[in-house]
Chimera marker file (.cmm) of the C-alpha trace (Angstrom):
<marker_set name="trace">
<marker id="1" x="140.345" y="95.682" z="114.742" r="1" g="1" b="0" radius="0.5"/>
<marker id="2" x="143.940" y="94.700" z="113.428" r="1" g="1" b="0" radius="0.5"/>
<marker id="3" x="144.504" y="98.704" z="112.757" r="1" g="1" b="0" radius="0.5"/>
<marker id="4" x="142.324" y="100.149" z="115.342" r="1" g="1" b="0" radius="0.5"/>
<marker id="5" x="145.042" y="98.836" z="118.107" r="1" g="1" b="0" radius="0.5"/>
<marker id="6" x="148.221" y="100.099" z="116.506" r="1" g="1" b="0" radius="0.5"/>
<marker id="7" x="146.458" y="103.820" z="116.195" r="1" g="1" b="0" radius="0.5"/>
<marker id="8" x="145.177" y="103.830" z="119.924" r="1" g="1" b="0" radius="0.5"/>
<marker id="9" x="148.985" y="102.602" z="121.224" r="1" g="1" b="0" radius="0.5"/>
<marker id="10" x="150.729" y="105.311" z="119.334" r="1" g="1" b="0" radius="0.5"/>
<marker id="11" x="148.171" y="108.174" z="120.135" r="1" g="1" b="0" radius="0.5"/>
<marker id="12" x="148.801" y="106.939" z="123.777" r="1" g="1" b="0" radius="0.5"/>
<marker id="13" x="152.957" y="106.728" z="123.621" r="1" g="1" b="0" radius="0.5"/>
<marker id="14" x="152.607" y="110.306" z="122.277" r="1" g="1" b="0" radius="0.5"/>
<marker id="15" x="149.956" y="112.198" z="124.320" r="1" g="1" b="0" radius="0.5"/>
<marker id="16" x="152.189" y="110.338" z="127.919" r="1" g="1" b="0" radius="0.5"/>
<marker id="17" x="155.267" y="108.597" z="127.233" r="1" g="1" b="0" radius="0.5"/>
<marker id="18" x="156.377" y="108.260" z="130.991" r="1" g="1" b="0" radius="0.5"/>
<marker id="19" x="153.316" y="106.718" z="131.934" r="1" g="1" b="0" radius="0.5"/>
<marker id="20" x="152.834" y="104.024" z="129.009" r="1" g="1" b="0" radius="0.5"/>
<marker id="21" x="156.569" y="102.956" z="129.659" r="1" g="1" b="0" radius="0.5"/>
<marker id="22" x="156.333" y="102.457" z="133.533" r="1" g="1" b="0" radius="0.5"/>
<marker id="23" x="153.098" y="100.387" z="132.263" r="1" g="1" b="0" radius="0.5"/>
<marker id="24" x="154.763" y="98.229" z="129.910" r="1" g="1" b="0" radius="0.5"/>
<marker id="25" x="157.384" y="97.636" z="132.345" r="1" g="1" b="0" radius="0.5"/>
<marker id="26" x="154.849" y="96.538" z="134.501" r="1" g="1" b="0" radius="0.5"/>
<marker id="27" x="153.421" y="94.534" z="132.382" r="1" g="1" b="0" radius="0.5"/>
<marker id="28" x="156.232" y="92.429" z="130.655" r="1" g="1" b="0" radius="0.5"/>
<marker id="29" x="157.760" y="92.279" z="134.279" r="1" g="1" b="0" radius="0.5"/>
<marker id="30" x="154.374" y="90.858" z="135.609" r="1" g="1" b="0" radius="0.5"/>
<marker id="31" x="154.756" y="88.302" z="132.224" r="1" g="1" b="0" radius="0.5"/>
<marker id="32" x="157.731" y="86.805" z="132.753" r="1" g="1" b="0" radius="0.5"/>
<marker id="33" x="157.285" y="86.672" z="136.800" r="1" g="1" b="0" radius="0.5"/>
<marker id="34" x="154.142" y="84.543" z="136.536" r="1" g="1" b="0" radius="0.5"/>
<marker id="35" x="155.638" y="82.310" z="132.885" r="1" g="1" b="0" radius="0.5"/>
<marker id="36" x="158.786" y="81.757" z="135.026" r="1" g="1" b="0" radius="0.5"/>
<marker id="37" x="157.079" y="81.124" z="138.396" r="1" g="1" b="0" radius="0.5"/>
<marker id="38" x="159.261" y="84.552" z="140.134" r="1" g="1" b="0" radius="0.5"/>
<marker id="39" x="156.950" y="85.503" z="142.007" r="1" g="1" b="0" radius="0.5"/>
<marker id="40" x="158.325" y="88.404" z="143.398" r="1" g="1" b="0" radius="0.5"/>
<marker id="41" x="158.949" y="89.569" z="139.860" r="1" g="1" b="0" radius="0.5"/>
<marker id="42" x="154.924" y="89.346" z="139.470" r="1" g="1" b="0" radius="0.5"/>
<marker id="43" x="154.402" y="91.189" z="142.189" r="1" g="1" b="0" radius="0.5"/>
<marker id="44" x="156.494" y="93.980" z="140.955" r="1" g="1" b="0" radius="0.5"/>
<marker id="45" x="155.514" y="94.159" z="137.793" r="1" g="1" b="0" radius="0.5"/>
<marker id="46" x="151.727" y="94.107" z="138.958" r="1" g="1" b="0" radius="0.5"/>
<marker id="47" x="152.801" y="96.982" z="141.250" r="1" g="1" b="0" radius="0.5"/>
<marker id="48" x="154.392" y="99.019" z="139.050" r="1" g="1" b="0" radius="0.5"/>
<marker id="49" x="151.799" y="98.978" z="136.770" r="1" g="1" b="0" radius="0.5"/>
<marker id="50" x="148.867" y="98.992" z="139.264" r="1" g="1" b="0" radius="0.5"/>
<marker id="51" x="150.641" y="102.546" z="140.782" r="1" g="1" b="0" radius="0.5"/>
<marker id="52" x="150.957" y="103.905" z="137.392" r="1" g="1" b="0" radius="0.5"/>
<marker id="53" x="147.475" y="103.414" z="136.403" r="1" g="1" b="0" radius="0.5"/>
<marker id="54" x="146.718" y="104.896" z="139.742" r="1" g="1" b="0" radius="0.5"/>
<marker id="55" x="148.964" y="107.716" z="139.073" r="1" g="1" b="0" radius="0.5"/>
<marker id="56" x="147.482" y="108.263" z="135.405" r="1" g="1" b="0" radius="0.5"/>
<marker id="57" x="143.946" y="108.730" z="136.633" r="1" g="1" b="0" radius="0.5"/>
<marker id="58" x="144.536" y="110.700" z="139.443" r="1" g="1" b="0" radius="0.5"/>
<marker id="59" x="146.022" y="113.038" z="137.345" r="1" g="1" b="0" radius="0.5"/>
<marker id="60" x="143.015" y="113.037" z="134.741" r="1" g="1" b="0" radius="0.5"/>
<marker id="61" x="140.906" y="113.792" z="137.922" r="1" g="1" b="0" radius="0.5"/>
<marker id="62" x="143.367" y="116.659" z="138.465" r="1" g="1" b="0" radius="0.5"/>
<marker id="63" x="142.881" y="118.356" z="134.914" r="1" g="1" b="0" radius="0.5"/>
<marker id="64" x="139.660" y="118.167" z="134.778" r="1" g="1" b="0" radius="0.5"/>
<marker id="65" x="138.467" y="121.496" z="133.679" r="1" g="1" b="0" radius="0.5"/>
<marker id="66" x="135.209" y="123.647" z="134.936" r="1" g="1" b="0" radius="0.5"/>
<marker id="67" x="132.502" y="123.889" z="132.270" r="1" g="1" b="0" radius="0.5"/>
<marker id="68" x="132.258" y="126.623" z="130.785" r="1" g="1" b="0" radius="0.5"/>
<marker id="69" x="129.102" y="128.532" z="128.474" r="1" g="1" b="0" radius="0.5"/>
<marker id="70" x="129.951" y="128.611" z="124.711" r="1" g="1" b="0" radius="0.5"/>
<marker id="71" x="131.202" y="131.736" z="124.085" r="1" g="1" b="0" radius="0.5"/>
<marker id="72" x="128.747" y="133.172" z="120.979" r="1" g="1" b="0" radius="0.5"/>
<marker id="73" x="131.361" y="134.521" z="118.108" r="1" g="1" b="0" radius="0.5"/>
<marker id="74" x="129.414" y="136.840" z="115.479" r="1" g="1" b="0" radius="0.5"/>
<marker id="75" x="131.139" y="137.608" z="112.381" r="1" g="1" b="0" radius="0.5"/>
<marker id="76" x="128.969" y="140.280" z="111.473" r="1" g="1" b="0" radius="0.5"/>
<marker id="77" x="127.243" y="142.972" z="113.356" r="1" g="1" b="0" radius="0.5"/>
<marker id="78" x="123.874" y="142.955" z="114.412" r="1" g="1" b="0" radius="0.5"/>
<marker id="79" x="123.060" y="146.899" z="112.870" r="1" g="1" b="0" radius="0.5"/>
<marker id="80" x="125.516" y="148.351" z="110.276" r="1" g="1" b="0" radius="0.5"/>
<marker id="81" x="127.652" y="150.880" z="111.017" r="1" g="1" b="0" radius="0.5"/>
<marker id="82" x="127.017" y="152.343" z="107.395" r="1" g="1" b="0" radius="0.5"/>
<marker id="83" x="123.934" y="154.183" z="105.992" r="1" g="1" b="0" radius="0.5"/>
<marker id="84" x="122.120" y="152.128" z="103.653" r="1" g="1" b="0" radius="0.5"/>
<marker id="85" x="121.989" y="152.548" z="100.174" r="1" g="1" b="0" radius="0.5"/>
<marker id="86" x="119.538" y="154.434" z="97.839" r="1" g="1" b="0" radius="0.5"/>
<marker id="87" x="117.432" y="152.153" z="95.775" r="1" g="1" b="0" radius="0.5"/>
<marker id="88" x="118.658" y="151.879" z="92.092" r="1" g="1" b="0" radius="0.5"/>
<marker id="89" x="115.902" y="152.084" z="89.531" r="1" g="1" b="0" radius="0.5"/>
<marker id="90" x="116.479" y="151.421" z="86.026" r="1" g="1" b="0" radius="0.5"/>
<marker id="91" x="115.414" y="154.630" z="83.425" r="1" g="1" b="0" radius="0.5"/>
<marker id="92" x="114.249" y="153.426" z="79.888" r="1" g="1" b="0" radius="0.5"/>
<marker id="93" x="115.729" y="156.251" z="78.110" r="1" g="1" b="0" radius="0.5"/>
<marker id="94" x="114.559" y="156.810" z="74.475" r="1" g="1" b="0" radius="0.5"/>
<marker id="95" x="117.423" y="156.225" z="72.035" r="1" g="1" b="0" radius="0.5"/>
<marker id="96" x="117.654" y="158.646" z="69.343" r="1" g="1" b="0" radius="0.5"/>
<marker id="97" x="117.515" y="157.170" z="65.884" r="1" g="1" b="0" radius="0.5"/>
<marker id="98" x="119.801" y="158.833" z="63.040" r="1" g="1" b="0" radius="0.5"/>
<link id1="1" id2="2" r="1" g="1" b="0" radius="0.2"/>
<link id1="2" id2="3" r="1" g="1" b="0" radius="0.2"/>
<link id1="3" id2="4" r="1" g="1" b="0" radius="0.2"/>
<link id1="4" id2="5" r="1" g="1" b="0" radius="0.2"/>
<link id1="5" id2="6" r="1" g="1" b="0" radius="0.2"/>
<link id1="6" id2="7" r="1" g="1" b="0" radius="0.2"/>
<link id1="7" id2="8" r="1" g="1" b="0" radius="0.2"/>
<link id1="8" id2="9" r="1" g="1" b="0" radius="0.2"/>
<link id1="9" id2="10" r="1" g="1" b="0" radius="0.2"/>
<link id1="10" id2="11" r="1" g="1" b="0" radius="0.2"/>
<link id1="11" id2="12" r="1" g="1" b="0" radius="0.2"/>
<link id1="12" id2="13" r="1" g="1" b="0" radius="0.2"/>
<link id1="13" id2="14" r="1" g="1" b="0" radius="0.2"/>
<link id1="14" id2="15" r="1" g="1" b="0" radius="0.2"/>
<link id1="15" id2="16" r="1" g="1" b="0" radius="0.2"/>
<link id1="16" id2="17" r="1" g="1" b="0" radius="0.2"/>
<link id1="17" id2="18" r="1" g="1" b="0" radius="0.2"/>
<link id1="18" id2="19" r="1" g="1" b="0" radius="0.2"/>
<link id1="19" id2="20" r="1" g="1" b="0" radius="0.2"/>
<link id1="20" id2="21" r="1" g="1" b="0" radius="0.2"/>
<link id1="21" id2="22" r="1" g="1" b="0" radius="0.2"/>
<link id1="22" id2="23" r="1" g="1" b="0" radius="0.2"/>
<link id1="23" id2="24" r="1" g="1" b="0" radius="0.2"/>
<link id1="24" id2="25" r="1" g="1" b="0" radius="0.2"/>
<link id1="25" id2="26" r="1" g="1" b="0" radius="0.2"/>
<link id1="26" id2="27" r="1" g="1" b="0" radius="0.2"/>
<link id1="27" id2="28" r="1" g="1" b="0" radius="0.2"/>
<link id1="28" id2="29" r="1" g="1" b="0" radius="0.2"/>
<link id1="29" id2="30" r="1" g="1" b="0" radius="0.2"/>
<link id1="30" id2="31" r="1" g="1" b="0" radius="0.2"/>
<link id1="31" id2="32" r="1" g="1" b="0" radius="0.2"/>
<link id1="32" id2="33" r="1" g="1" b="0" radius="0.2"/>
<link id1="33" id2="34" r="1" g="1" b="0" radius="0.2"/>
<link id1="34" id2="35" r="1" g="1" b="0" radius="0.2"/>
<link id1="35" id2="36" r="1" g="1" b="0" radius="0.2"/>
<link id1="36" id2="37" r="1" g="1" b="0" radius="0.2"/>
<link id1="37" id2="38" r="1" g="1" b="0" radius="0.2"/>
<link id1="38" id2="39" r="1" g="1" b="0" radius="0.2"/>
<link id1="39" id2="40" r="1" g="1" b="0" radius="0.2"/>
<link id1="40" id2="41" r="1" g="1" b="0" radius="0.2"/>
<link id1="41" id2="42" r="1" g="1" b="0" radius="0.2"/>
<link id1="42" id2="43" r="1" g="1" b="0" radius="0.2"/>
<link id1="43" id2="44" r="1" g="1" b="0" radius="0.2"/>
<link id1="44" id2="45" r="1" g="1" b="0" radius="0.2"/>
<link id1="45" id2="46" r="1" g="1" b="0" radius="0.2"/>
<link id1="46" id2="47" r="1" g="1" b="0" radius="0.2"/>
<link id1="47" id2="48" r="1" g="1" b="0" radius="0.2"/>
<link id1="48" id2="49" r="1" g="1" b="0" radius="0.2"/>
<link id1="49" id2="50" r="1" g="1" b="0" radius="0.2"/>
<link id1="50" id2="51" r="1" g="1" b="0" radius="0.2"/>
<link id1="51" id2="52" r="1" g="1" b="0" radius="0.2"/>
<link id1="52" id2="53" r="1" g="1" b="0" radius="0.2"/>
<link id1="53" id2="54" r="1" g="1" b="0" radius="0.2"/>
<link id1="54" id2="55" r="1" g="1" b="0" radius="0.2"/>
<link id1="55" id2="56" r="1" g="1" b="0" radius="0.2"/>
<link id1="56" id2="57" r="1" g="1" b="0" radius="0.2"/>
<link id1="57" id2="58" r="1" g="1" b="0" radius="0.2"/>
<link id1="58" id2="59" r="1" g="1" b="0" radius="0.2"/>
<link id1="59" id2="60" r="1" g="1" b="0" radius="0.2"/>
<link id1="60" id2="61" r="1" g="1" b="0" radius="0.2"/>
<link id1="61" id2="62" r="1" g="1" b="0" radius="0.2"/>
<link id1="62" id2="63" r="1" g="1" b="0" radius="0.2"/>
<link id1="63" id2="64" r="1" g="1" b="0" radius="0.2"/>
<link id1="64" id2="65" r="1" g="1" b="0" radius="0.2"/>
<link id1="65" id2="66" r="1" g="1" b="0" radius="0.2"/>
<link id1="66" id2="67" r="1" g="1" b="0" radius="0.2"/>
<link id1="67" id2="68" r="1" g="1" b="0" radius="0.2"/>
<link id1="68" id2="69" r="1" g="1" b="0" radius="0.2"/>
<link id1="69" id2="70" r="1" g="1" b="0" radius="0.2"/>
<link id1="70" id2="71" r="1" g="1" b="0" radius="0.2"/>
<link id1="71" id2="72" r="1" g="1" b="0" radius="0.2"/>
<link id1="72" id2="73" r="1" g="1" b="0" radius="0.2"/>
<link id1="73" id2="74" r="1" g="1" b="0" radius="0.2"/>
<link id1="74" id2="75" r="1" g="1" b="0" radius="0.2"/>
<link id1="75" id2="76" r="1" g="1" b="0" radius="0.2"/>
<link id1="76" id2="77" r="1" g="1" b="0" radius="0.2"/>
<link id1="77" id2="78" r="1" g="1" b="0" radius="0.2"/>
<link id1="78" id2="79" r="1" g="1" b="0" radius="0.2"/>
<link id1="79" id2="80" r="1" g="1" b="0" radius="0.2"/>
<link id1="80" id2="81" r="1" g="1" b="0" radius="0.2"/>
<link id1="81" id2="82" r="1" g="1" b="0" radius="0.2"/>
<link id1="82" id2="83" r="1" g="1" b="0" radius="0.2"/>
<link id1="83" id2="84" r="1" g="1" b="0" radius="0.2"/>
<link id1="84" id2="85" r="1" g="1" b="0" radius="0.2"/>
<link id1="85" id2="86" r="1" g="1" b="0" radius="0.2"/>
<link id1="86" id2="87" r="1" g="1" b="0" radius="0.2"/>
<link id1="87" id2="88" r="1" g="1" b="0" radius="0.2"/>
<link id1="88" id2="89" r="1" g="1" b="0" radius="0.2"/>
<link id1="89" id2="90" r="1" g="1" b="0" radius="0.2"/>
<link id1="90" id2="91" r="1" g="1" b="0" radius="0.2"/>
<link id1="91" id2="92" r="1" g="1" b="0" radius="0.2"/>
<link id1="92" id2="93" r="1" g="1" b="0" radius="0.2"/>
<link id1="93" id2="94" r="1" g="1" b="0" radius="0.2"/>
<link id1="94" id2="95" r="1" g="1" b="0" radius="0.2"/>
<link id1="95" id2="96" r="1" g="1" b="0" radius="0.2"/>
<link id1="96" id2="97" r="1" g="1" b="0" radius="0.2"/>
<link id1="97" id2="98" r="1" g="1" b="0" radius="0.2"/>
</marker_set>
């Protein structure tokens, strides 16, 4: 758990740094609005964050892309282009003793 949390945080900073630093705002504002009874400071901070998250999936719901079929990648082709080769057969040949 201890290194599970540290992982998901930084893969989130990175992948939408605007976002994850109007949330922390949000958040620490929200913290020390309702530990030192501001409540107006709460209320902002609950705001800001509430209208980021908001924000953040609207724009998830935005990106969303259409399904699309697999596209099927051969490597090799389904006939060869090239005649085949004869069939190699081996001739005992009679060696010759001096």
């Amino acid at each position: 758990m201890n290194a599970v949390l540290p992982r998901f945080l930084k893969s989130t900073y990175r992948k939408e740094p605007l976002v994850s630093v109007l949330i922390t705002m949000g958040v620490v504002d929200a913290l020390i609005g309702g530990l030192d009874d501001s409540w107006s400071l709460f209320a902002f901070g609950l705001g800001t964050a509430g209208v980021t998250l908001v924000f953040k999936l609207w724009r998830t719901q935005q990106r969303r892309p259409i399904p699309e079929e697999p596209v099927v990648q051969h490597y090799l082709p389904s006939r060869s282009s090239s005649p085949t080769l004869p069939m190699l057969t081996i001739s005992k040949k009679k060696g010759t003793r001096d």
